[in-house]
C-alpha positions in Angstrom: -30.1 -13.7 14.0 -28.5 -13.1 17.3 -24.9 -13.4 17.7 -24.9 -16.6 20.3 -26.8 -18.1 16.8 -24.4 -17.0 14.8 -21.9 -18.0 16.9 -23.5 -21.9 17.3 -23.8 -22.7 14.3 -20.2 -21.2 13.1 -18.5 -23.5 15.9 -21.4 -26.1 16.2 -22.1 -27.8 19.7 -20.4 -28.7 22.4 -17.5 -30.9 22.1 -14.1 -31.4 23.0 -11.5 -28.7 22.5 -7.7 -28.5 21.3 -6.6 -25.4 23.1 -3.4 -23.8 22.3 -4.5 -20.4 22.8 -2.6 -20.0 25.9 -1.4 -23.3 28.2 -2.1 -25.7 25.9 -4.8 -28.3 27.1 -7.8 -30.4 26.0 -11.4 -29.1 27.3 -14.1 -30.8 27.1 -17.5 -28.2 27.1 -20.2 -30.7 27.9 -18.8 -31.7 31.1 -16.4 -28.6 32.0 -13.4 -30.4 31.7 -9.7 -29.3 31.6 -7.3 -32.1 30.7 -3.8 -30.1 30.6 -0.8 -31.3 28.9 1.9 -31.4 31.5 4.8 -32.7 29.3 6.5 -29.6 27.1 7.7 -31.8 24.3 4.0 -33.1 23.9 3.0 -29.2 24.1 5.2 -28.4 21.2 4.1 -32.0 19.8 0.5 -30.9 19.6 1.4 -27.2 18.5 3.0 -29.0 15.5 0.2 -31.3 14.5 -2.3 -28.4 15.1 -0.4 -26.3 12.3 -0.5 -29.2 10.1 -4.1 -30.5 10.6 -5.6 -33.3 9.0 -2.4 -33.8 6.9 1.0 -36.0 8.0 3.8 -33.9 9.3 7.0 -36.3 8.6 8.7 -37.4 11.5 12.3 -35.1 10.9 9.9 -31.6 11.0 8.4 -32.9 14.0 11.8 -34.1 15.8 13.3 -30.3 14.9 10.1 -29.0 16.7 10.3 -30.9 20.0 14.6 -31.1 20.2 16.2 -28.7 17.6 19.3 -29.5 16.3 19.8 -31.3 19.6 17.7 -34.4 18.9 19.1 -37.9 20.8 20.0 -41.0 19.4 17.2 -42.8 19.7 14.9 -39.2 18.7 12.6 -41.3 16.6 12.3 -43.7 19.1 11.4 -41.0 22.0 8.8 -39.2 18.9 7.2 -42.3 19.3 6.6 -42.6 22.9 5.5 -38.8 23.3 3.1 -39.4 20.1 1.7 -42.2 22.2 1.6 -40.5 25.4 -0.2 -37.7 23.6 -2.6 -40.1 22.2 -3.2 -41.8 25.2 -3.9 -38.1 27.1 -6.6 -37.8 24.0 -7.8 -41.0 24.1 -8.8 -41.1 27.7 -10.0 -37.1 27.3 -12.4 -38.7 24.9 -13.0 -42.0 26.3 -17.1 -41.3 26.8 -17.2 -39.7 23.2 -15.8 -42.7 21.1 -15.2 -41.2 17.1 -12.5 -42.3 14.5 -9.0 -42.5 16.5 -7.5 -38.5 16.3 -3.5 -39.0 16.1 -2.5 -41.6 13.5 0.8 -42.9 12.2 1.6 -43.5 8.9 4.5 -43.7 6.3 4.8 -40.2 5.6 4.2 -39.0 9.2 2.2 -38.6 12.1 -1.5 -36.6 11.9 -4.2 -35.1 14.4 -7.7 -35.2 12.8 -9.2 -32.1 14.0 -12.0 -29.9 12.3 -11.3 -26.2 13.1 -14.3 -25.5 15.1 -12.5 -28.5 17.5 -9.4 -26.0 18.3 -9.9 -22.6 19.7 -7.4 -21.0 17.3 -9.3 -22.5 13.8 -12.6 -20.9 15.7 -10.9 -17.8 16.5 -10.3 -18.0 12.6 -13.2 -18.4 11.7 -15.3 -15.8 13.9 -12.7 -13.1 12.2 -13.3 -13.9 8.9 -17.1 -14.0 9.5 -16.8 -10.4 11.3 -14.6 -9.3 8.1 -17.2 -9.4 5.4 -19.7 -8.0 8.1 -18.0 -5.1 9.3 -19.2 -2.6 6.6 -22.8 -4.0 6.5 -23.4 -5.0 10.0 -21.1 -3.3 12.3 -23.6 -4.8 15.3 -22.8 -8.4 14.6 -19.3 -8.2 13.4 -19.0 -6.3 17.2 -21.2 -9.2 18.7 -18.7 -11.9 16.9 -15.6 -10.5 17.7 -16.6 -9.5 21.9 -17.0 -13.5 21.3 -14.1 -14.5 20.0 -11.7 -12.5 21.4 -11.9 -14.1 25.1 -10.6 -17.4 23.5 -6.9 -16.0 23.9 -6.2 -17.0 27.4 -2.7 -16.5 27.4 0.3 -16.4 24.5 0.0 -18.8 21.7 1.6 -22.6 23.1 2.1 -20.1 26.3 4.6 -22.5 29.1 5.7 -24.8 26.2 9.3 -23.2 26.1 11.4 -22.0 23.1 9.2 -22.9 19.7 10.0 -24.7 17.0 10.1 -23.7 13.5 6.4 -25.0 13.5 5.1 -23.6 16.3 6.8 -20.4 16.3 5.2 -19.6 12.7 1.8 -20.6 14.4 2.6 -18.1 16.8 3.6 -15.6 14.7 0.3 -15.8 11.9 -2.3 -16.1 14.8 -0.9 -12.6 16.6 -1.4 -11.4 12.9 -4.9 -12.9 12.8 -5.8 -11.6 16.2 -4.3 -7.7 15.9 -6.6 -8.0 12.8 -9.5 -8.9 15.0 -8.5 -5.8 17.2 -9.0 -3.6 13.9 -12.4 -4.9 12.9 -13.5 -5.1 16.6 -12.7 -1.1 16.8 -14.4 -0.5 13.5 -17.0 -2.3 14.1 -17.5 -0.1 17.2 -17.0 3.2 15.9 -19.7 2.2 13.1 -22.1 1.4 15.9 -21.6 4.3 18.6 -19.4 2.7 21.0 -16.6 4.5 20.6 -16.6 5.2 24.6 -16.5 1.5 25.2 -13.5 1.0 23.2 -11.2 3.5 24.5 -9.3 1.5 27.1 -8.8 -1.2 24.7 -7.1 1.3 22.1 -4.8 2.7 24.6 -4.1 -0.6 24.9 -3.7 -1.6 21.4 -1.3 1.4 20.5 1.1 0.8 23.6 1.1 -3.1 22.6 1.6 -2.3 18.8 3.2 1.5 18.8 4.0 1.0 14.9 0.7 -0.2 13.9 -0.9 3.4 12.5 -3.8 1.9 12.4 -4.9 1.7 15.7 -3.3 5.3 16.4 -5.9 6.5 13.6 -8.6 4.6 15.3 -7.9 6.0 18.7 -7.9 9.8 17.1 -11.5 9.2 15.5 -12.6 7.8 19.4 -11.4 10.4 21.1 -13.1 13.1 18.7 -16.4 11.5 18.8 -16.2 11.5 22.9 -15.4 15.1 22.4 -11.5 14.7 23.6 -10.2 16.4 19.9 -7.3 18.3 22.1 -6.1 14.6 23.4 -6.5 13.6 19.7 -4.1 15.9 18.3 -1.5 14.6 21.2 -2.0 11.2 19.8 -1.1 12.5 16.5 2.2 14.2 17.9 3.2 11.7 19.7 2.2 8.9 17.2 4.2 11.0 14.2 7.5 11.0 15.6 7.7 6.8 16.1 6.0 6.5 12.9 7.8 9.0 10.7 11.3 7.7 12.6 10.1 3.7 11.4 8.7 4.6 8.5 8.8 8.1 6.9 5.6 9.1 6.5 1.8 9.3 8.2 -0.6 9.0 5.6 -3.6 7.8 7.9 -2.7 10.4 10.6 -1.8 13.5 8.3 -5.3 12.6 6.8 -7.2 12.0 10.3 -5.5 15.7 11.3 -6.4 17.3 8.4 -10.4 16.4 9.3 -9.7 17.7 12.8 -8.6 21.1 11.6 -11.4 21.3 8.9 -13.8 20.2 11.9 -15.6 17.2 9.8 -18.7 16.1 10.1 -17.6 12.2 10.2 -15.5 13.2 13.6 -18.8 13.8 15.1 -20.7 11.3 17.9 -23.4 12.1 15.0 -21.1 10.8 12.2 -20.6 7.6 13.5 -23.8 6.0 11.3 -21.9 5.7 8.1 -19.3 2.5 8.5 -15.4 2.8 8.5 -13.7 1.9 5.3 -12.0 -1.1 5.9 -8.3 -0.9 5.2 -6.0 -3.7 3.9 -3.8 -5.1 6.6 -0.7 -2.6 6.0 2.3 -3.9 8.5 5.3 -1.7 9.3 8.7 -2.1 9.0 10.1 -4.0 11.8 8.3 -5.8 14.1 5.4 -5.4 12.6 6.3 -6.2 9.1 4.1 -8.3 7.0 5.3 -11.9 7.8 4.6 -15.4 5.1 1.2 -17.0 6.5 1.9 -20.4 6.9 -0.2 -22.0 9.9 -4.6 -22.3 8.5 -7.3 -23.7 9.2 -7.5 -26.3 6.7 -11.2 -26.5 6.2 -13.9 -23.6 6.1 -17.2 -23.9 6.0 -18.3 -22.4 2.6 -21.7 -22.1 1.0 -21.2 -25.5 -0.9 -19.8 -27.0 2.1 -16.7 -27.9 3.5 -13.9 -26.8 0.8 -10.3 -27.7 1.4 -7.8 -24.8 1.9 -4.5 -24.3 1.9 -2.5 -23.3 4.8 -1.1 -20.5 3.1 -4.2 -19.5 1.1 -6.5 -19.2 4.1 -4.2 -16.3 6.3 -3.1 -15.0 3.4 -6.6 -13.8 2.3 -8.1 -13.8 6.0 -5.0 -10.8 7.0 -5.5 -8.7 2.9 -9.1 -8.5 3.6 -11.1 -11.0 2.0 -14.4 -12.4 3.5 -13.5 -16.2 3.7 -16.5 -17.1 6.3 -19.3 -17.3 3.4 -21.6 -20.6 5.2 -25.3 -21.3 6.2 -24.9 -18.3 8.9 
């Protein structure tokens, strides 16, 4: 099957979009249509709701997301009237579609009805997962999925919005996780499949943007070697094994990737590149790339029996050890 298959019938047709990827917005594919969110308290409104899906977020979490410990008077009141200006910006977003109403009140809170292949960040989710329990087997389409995927991130997560909330900055916080995860499978994927040329930019990249991640340093080493470059390899590793050993005391992916340089193994070949990369549990540094609580989820992923409900922390907590979540009719 080839990956724009794959890829349809993991995120299903066209439709309209919660985007909070970058400037948060509405888009509707069919017609091509951006609908931005001008107002930042909706922004962070929306963030909210998109953490919680399908579920009622009580009005006091959501009046800490949009004002802090600075919330007015009359905050319930105001929750209200940006709840219905939201609803009215979805409403008329989606005025052609028609469809059960999306925001709704109720006693224990206020709710978006979204399915996760309706928000960029549940489909980014879900084309991860999907790549994960294909990486090993099928380096070709967990490559195809991710080169997908990735180009959802427009900008930082709820990017223009302003400080986040306690909601919104955890959503922040789980999707970077999900999406350096993506980064690792997306350069596995390629070194299993002979593009290791076509990945070195993008590992530069990824160790400047994560320098503590050792990871991505080992990565780069095995992409250099097969491209022939095993004297700008062992400069990675120098360089690499002072921050690391400084953070963290010890190198175990790099001493090991060094010790195959010296004995010249076969694996560091162009020719070696056949046999797939072990996939490693998500191992986070101390600091600021320490392993964080997952929180924010999709709440519903399409499973062999069908939709099965999740929890929020359930979903990134097995999507970041390792665990192939993405088991449907693909």
């Amino acid at each position: 099957m080839h990956t724009a298959d794959i890829i349809h019938r993991m995120w299903g047709g066209m439709g309209m979009q919660f985007r909070i990827l970058g400037p948060p917005d509405l888009f509707d594919e069919e017609r091509r249509l951006r609908t931005p969110l001008t107002s930042p308290k909706q922004k962070r409104l929306l963030g909210a709701l998109i953490a919680r899906p399908n579920s009622f977020v009580p009005r006091e979490e959501l009046m800490r997301e949009i004002w802090g410990g600075q919330a007015p008077k009359q905050a319930r009141n105001a929750l209200n009237a940006h709840f219905s200006g939201l609803r009215k910006t979805v409403e008329t977003a989606e005025r052609a579609r028609g469809g059960q109403a999306r925001l709704v009140t109720g006693a224990d809170g206020l709710m978006l009805r979204v399915s996760p292949a309706e928000t960029d960040s549940g489909r980014f989710c879900l084309a991860v997962s999907r790549a994960q329990g294909r990486c090993r087997t099928a380096p070709e389409e967990a490559y195809g999925i991710l080169r997908k995927a990735l180009p959802l991130w427009r900008g930082a997560v709820l990017e223009g919005e302003g400080p986040h909330g306690p909601l919104g900055a955890a959503l922040a916080e789980q999707l970077q996780d999900v999406r350096r995860r993506a980064l690792e499978l997306l350069f596995d994927a390629a070194l299993s499949s002979l593009r290791h040329e076509d990945v070195l930019p993008e590992l530069r990249q990824a160790t400047v943007a994560h320098p503590l991640c050792e990871r991505f340093h080992d990565q780069l080493m095995l992409a250099l070697c097969r491209s022939g470059r095993g004297g700008e390899a062992i400069g990675v590793y120098t360089e690499a094994r002072q921050r690391l050993t400084a953070a963290h005391g010890h190198t175990p992916l790099l001493s090991a990737r060094l010790e195959q340089i010296g004995a010249q193994s076969p694996e560091l070949s162009a020719a070696g590149a056949g046999a797939p990369i072990a996939p490693l549990p998500l191992r986070s540094p101390a600091g600021r790339e320490a392993a964080r609580p997952h929180r924010f989820a999709v709440r519903h992923v399409e499973r062999a029996d069908g939709p099965a409900e999740r929890s929020a922390l359930g979903f990134l907590t097995d999507l970041l050890s390792g665990r192939e979540l993405y088991t449907g009719r693909v």
